[in-house]
C-alpha positions as CSV (number, residue, x, y, z in Angstrom):
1,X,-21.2,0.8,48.0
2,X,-24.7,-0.1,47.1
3,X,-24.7,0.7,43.9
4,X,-25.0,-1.3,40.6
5,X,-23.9,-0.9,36.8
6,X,-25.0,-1.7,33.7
7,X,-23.5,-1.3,30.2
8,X,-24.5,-2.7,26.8
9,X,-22.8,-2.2,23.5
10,X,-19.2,-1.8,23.6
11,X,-18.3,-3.7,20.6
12,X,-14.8,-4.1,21.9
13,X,-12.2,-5.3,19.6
14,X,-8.4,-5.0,18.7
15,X,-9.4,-2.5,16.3
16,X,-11.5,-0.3,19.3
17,X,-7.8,0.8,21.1
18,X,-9.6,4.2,22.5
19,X,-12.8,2.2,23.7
20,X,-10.8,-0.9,25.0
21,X,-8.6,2.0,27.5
22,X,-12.1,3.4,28.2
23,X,-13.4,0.2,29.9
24,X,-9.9,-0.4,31.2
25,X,-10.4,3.0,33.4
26,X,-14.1,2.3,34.2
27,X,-13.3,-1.1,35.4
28,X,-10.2,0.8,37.6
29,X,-13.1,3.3,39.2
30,X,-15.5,0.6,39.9
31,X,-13.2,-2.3,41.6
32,X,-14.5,-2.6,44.6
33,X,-16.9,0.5,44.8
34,X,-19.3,-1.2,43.4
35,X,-22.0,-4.3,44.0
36,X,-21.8,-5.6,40.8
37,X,-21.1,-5.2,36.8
38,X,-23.6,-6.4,34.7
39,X,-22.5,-6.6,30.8
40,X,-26.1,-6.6,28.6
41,X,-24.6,-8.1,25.4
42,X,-22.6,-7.3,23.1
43,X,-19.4,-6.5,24.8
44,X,-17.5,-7.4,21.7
45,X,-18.1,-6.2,18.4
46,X,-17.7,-10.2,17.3
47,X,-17.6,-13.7,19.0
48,X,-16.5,-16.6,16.9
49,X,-16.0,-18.9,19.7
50,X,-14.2,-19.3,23.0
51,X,-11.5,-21.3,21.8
52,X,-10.1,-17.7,19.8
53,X,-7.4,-16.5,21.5
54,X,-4.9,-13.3,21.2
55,X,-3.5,-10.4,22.6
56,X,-6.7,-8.6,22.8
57,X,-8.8,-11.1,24.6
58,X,-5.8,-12.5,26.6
59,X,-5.9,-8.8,28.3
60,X,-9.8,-8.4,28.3
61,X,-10.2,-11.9,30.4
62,X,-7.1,-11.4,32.5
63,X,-8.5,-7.9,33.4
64,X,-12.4,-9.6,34.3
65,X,-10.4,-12.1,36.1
66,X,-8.7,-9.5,38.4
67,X,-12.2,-7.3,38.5
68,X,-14.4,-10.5,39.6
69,X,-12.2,-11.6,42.3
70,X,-13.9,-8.9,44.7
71,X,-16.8,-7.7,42.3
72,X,-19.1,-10.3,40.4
73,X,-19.8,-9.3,36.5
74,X,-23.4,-10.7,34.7
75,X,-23.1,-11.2,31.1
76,X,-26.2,-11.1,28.9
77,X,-25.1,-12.2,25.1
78,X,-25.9,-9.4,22.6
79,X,-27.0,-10.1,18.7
80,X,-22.5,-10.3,18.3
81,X,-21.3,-12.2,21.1
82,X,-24.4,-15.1,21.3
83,X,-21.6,-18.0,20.9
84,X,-19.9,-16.5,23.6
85,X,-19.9,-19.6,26.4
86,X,-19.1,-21.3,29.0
87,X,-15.2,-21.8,28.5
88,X,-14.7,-18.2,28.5
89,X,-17.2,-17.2,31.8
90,X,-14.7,-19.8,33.6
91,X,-11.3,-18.1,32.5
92,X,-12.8,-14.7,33.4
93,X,-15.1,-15.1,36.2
94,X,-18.1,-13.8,34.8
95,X,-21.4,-15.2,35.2
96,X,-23.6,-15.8,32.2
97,X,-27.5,-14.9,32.3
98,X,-30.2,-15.3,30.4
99,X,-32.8,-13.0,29.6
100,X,-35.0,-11.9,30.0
101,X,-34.1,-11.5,33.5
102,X,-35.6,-10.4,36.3
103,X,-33.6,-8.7,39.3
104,X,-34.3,-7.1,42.5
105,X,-31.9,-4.3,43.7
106,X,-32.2,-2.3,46.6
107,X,-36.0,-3.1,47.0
108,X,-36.8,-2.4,43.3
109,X,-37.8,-5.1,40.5
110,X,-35.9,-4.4,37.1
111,X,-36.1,-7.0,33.9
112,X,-33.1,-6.8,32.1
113,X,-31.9,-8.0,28.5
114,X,-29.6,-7.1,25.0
115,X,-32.7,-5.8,23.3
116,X,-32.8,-7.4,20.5
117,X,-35.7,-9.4,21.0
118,X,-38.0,-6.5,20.9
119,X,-37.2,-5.2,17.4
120,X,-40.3,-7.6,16.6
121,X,-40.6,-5.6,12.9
122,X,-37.1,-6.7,11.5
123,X,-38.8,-9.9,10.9
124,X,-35.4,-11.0,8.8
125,X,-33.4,-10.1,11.6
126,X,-35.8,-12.5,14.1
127,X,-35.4,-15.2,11.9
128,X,-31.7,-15.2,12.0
129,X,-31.9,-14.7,15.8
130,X,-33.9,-17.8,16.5
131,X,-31.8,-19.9,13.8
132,X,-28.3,-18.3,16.0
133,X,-29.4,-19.3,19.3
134,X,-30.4,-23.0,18.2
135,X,-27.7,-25.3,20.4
136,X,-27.5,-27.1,17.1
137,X,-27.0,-24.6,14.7
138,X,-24.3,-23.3,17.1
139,X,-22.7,-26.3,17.5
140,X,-22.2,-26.6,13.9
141,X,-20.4,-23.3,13.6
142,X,-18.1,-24.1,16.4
143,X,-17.3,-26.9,14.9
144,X,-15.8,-25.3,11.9
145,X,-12.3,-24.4,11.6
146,X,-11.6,-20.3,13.4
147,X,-10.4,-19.3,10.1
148,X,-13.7,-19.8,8.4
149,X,-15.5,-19.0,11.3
150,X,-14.0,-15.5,10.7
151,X,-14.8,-15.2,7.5
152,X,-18.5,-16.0,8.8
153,X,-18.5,-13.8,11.3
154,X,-17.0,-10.4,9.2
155,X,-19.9,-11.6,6.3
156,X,-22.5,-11.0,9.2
157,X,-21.5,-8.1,10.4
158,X,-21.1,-6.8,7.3
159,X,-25.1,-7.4,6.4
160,X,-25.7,-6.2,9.5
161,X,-23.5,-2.6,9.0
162,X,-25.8,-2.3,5.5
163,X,-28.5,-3.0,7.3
164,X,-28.2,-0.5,9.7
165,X,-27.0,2.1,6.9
166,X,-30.1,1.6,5.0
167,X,-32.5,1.7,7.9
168,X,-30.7,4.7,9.1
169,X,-33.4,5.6,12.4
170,X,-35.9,3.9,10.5
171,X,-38.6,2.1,13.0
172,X,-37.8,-1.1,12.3
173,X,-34.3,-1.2,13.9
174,X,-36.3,0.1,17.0
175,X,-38.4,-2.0,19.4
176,X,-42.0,-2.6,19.1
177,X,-44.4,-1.1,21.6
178,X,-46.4,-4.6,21.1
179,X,-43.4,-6.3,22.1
180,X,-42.7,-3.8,25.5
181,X,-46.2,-4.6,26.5
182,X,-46.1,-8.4,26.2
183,X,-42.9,-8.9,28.1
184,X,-44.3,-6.2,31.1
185,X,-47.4,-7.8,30.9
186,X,-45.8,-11.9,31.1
187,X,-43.9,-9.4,34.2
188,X,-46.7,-7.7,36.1
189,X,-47.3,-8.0,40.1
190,X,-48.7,-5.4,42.4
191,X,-46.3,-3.0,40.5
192,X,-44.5,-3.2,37.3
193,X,-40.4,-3.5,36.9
194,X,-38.1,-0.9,35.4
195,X,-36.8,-2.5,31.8
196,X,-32.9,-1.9,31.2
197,X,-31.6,-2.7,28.0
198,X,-29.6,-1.8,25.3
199,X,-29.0,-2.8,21.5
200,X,-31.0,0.4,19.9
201,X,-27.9,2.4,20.6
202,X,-30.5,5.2,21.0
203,X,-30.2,6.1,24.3
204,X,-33.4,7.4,26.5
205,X,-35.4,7.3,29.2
206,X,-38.9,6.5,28.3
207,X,-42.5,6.7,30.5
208,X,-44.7,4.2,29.2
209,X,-48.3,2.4,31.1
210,X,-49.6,-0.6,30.4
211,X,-52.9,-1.7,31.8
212,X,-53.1,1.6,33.7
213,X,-49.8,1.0,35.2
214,X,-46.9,3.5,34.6
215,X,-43.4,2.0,34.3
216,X,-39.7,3.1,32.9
217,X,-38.1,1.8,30.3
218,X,-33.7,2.8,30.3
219,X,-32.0,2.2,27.0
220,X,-27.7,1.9,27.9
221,X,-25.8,4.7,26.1
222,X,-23.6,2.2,23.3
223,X,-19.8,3.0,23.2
224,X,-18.6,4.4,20.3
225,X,-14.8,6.1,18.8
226,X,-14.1,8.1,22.6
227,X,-17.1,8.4,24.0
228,X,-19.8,6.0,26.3
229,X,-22.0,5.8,28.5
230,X,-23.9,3.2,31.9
231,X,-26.7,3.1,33.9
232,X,-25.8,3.1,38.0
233,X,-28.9,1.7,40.2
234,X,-29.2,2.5,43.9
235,X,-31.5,2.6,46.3
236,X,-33.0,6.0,44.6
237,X,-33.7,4.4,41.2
238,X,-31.5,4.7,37.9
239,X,-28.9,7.3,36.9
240,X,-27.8,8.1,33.5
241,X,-23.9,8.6,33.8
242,X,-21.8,9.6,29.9
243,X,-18.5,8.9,29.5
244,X,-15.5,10.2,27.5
245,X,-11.5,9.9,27.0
């Protein structure tokens, strides 16, 4: 096998039918051709808990579960799927991360993460990312009744669709150059690590150099209507692979 995958970005849900058969036939090709699956947030369009349950994530855990019986799956949460937890992991077999994170594959060092964290100019956004991942903050959302908890969740990603309307491919939905360097630099050995993410859903390869030192930075193709996209790492270094229906 010796080879690895990475996506980012699906934004799965029961109202993503095309997308949802797209991973269904991705996961078909990859069991057990692969190392392992590595998720880098978020996977669904929305999380409101693990204790939500229908049709649609019935089938999506019962199809991890069958995938990570022979092939293990890394989950990094995303800026829509952070409550995602522990509860779920178990019923599907996936194995939550956090990031950054710092992984060696086939002799190469790779930090990977959602992306989020870098968009260090949406300082609104930040602020709401550091109130979302406080355990207490989250416990008091989970501890509100689902219904509401929807409601919640569709006002978020509703600010978060304007947001992204009236930013259009304005810099400050982008990451920061100043944030790139200070996580390679908190990173830096004898050689610098490749740096996978997604969240931009700007797809690219970039060549950057800090201190000197050249490194590559991937950003994941995000899934969209019929079409996709994932990273596969082997032993040569990173491959950019699109998908379609």
């Amino acid at each position: 096998m010796n080879t690895t995958i990475f996506i980012s970005d699906l934004h799965l849900s029961e109202q993503t039918p095309p997308l949802n058969e797209l991973f269904h036939r991705c996961l078909q090709q990859w069991q057990g051709n692969i190392d392992a699956l590595y998720i880098l947030g978020d996977f669904f369009d929305v999380w409101i808990g693990d204790d939500d349950d229908n049709d649609f994530i019935r089938h999506i855990k019962n199809e991890l579960k069958v995938f990570t019986a022979n092939t293990p799956v890394y989950f990094i949460h995303g800026n829509r799927d952070f409550l995602l937890g522990e509860k779920f992991a178990a019923e599907s077999g996936i194995k939550l991360l956090t990031a950054p994170q710092r992984i060696n594959l086939y002799g190469h060092d790779y930090i990977i993460m959602h992306g989020d964290e870098l968009c260090t100019d949406d300082v609104a956004y930040q602020q709401f990312r550091t109130q979302s991942r406080n355990p207490l903050w989250q416990m008091a959302v989970l501890s509100k009744p689902i219904a509401e908890r929807r409601l919640l969740a569709g006002q978020i990603r509703q600010m978060s669709e304007t947001r992204k309307n009236n930013e259009g491919k304005s810099e400050i939905s982008d990451v920061t150059e100043s944030a790139i360097h200070t996580l390679m630099a908190s990173h830096a050995q004898a050689t610098l690590p490749t740096l996978i993410h997604g969240h931009t859903h700007r797809p690219a390869v970039h060549e950057s150099q800090l201190n000197n030192q050249a490194f590559k930075r991937y950003v994941i193709q995000d899934w969209a209507e019929n079409y996709g996209g994932y990273l596969a790492v082997d032993a040569e270094g990173v491959h950019v692979h699109e998908l379609k229906l």
